[in-house]
C-alpha positions in Angstrom: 98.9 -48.7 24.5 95.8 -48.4 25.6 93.7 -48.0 22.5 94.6 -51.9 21.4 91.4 -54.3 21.1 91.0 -57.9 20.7 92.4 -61.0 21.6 92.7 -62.5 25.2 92.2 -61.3 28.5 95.4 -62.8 30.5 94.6 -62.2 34.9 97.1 -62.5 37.4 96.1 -62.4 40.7 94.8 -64.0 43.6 92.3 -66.9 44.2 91.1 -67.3 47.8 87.5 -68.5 49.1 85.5 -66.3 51.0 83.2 -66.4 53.9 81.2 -64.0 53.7 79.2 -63.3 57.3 76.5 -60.8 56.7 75.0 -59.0 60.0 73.1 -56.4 61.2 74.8 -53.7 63.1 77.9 -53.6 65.3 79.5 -56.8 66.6 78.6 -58.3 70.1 82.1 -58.6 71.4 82.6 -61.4 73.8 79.2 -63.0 73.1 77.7 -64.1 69.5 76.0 -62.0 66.8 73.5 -63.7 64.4 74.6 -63.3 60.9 74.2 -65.3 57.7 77.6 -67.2 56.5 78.4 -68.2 53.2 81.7 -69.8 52.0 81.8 -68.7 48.2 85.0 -68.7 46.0 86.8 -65.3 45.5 89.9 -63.3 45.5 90.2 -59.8 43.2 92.1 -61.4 40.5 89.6 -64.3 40.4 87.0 -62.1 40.3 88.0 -59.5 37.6 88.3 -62.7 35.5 84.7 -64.1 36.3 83.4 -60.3 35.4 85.5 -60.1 32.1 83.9 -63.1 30.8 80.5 -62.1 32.3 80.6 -59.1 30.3 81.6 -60.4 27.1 85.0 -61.4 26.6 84.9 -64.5 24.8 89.1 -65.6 26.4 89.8 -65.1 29.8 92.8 -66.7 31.3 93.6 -66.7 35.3 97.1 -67.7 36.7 96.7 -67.8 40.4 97.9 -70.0 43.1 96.0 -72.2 45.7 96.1 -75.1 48.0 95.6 -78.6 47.2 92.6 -78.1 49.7 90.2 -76.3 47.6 92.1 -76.4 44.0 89.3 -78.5 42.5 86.2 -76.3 43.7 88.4 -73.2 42.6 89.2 -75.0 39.4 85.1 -75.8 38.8 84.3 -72.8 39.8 86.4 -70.6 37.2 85.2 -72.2 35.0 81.4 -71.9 35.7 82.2 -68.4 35.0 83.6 -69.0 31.6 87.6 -68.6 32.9 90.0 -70.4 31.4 92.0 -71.9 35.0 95.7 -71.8 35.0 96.1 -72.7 39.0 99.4 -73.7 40.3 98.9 -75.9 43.0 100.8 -75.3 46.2 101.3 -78.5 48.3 103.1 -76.9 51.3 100.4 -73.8 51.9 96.4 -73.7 52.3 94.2 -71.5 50.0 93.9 -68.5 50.7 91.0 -67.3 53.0 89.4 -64.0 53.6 86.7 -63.6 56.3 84.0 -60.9 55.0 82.1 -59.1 57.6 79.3 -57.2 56.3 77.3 -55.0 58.0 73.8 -55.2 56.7 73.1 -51.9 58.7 75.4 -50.0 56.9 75.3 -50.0 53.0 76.3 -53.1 53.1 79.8 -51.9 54.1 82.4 -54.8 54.3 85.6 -55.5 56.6 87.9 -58.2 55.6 90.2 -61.1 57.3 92.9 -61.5 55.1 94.8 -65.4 55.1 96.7 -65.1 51.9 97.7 -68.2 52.0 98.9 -69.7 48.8 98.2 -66.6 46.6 101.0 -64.4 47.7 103.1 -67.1 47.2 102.9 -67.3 43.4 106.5 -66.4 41.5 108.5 -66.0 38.7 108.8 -69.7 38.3 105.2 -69.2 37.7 105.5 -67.3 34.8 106.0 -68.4 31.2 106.3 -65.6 28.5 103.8 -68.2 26.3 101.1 -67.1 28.8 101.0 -64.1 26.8 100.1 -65.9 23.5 97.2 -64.6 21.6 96.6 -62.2 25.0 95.5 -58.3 23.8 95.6 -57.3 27.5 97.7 -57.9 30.9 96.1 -57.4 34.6 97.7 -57.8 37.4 95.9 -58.0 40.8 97.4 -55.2 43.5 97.6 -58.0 46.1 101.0 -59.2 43.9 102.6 -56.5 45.3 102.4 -57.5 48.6 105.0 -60.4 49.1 108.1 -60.5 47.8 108.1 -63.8 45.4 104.9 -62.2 43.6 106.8 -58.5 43.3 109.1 -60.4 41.5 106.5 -62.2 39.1 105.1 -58.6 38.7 108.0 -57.4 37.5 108.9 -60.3 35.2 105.3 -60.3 33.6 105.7 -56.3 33.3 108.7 -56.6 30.7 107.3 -59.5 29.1 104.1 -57.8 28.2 106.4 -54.8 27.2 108.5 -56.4 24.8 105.5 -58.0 23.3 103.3 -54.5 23.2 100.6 -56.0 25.8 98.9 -53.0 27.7 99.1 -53.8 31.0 96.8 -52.4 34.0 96.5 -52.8 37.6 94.2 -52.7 40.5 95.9 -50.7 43.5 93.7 -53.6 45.5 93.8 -52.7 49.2 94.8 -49.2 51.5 95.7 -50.9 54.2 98.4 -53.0 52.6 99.5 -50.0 50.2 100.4 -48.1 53.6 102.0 -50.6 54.5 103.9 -51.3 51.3 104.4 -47.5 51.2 103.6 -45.1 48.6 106.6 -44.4 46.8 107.9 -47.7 46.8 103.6 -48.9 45.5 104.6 -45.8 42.7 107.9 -47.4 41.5 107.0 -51.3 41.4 104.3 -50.2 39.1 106.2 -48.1 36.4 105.4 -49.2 33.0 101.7 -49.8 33.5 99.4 -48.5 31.1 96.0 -48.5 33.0 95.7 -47.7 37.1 92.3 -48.5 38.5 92.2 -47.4 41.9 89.6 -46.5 44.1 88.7 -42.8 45.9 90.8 -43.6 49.5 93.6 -45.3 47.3 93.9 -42.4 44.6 93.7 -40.1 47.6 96.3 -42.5 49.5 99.0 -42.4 47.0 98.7 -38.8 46.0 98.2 -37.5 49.6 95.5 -35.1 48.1 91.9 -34.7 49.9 90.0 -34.8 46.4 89.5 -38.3 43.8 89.4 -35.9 41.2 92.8 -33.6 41.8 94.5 -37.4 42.9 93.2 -38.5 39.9 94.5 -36.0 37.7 97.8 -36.1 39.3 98.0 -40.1 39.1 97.7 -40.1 34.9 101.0 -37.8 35.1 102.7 -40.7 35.8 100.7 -43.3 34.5 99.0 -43.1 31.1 95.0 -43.9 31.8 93.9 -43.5 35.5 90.0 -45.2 35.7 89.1 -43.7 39.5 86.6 -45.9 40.8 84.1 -43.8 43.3 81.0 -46.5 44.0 78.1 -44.4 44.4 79.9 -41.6 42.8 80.7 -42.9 39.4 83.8 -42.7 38.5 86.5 -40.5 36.9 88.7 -41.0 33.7 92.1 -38.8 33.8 94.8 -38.6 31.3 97.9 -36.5 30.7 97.0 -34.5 33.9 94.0 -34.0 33.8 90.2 -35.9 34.2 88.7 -35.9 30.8 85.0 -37.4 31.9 83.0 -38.2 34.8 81.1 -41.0 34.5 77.7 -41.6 36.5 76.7 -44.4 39.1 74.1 -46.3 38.3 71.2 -46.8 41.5 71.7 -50.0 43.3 70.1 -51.2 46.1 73.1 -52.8 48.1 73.6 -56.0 49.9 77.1 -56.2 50.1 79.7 -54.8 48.4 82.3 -57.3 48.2 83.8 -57.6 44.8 82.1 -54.3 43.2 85.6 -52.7 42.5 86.6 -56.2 40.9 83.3 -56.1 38.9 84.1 -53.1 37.4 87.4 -53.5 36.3 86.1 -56.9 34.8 83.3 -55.2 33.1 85.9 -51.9 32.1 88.6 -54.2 30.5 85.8 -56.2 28.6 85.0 -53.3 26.7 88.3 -52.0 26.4 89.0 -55.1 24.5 85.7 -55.3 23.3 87.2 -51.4 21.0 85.3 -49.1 23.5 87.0 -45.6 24.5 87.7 -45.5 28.2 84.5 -43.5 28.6 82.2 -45.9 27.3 84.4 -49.0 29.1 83.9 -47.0 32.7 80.1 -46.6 32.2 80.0 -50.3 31.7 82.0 -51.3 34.6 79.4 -48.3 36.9 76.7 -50.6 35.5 78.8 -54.4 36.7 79.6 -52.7 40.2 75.7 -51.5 40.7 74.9 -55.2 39.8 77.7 -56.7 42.2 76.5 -54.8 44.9 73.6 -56.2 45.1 74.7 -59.8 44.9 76.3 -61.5 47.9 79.9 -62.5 47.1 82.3 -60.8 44.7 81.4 -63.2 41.5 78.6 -62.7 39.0 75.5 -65.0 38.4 76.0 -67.6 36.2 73.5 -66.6 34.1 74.1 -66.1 29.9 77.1 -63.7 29.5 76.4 -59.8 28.8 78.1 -58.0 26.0 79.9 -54.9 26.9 77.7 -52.7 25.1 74.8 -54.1 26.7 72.6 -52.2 29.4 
């Protein structure tokens, strides 16, 4: 199923705000370190939505979860970006919060703080098959499958989309909660996807093979379309065993990476839906992650949309 074009863009995922400290080298510990802070709204499902519709899909949908402490900034915020908000709001846990630290010194190289908060608490009472109405694809944020109420949801949204013929795809989101999740059990909750959009360390992570391109190839035995996201490195489209096409980075000059993974899965779906091969999608989302990188924060600018074909 993962040739279908048209119709909506339906994200699942997390909504959290960010703030984002950027500074120069390694931390002082026990004293301060000047950096710049920013609180900006984020999240990778939030994200991969704002991208989608920055790149040219014309009906993006988010269902995500958040506090009654920041659901009306999230709400306006979403919708700045062109996303259609579908935010439950959760009266007995905060918004989720992740503290960036980027190290300006170091290719703008980020380490996150992660409050879930809210998002990981989204469920199958959540879900309503009708979210799938008029919707040509599924994603689902990684991060759902790291709590047990959102597993569920995944699961839940998984069959609906499968009864209804919706390709679904998925964002591996995070190595250090896939180890802790574990492999095989990360390989098993997401049988039945159609597209796997991980990046190097996590193809290498859930293969246990040194090379993207071997972990790459071994992924799309078990999953149809494996995009292998490799920042400065391109990126790597395998099938049936094998990668059929490298695809080329494009030159950035980096400020922080946050949300460059998310921008190009945004930017890759768009054109998916948009009728481009995989090939042609992963070039565009090279292009969305160069430009992320060298915005602060993991959304795009405001700015008039891009089509997916566009340069």
């Amino acid at each position: 199923m993962t040739g279908v074009s048209g119709g909506a863009l339906l994200v699942v995922g997390d909504v959290v705000t960010d703030v984002v400290a950027r500074h120069r080298g390694p931390l002082a510990v026990g004293t301060d370190t000047a950096a710049s802070v920013r609180r900006l709204p984020g999240g990778a499902g939030a994200n991969v939505a704002c991208w989608a519709a920055h790149e040219g899909c014309g009906d993006v949908r988010l269902l995500g979860r958040v506090g009654t402490d920041a659901s009306a900034w999230h709400e306006r915020e979403l919708a700045a970006c062109g996303v259609r908000p579908l935010l439950v709001v959760d009266a007995a846990a905060p918004t989720g919060t992740v503290i960036c630290l980027v190290d300006t010194a170091d290719s703008a190289e980020r380490t996150f703080l992660t409050d879930s908060g809210a998002s990981l608490r989204i469920g199958p009472g959540d879900w309503s098959d009708t979210l799938l109405d008029g919707v040509g694809r599924l994603h689902l944020s990684g991060y759902l499958l790291f709590s047990e109420p959102s597993r569920t949801l995944v699961s839940v949204a998984l069959s609906a989309a499968r009864a209804r013929g919706v390709p679904v795809s998925l964002d591996p989101a995070s190595t250090g909660f896939l180890t802790a999740l574990g492999v095989d059990r990360f390989l098993g909750l997401v049988e039945g996807v159609d597209v796997l959009l991980p990046s190097r360390d996590e193809a290498c992570l859930l293969t246990g093979l040194p090379d993207a391109a071997d972990a790459a190839a071994k992924l799309s035995r078990r999953v149809p379309l494996v995009i292998v996201k490799q920042g400065a490195q391109g990126a790597l489209v395998a099938r049936s065993g094998a990668v059929s096409t490298r695809v080329a980075s494009v030159t950035a000059s980096p400020r922080d990476s946050t949300g460059a993974g998310d921008a190009f899965t945004g930017a890759f779906l768009a054109a998916l839906l948009a009728g481009a091969e995989p090939r042609e999608a992963a070039a565009a989302g090279c292009r969305a992650g160069a430009r992320a990188v060298e915005r602060v924060g993991g959304r795009p600018p405001r700015a008039a949309r891009r089509g997916p074909a566009d340069g």
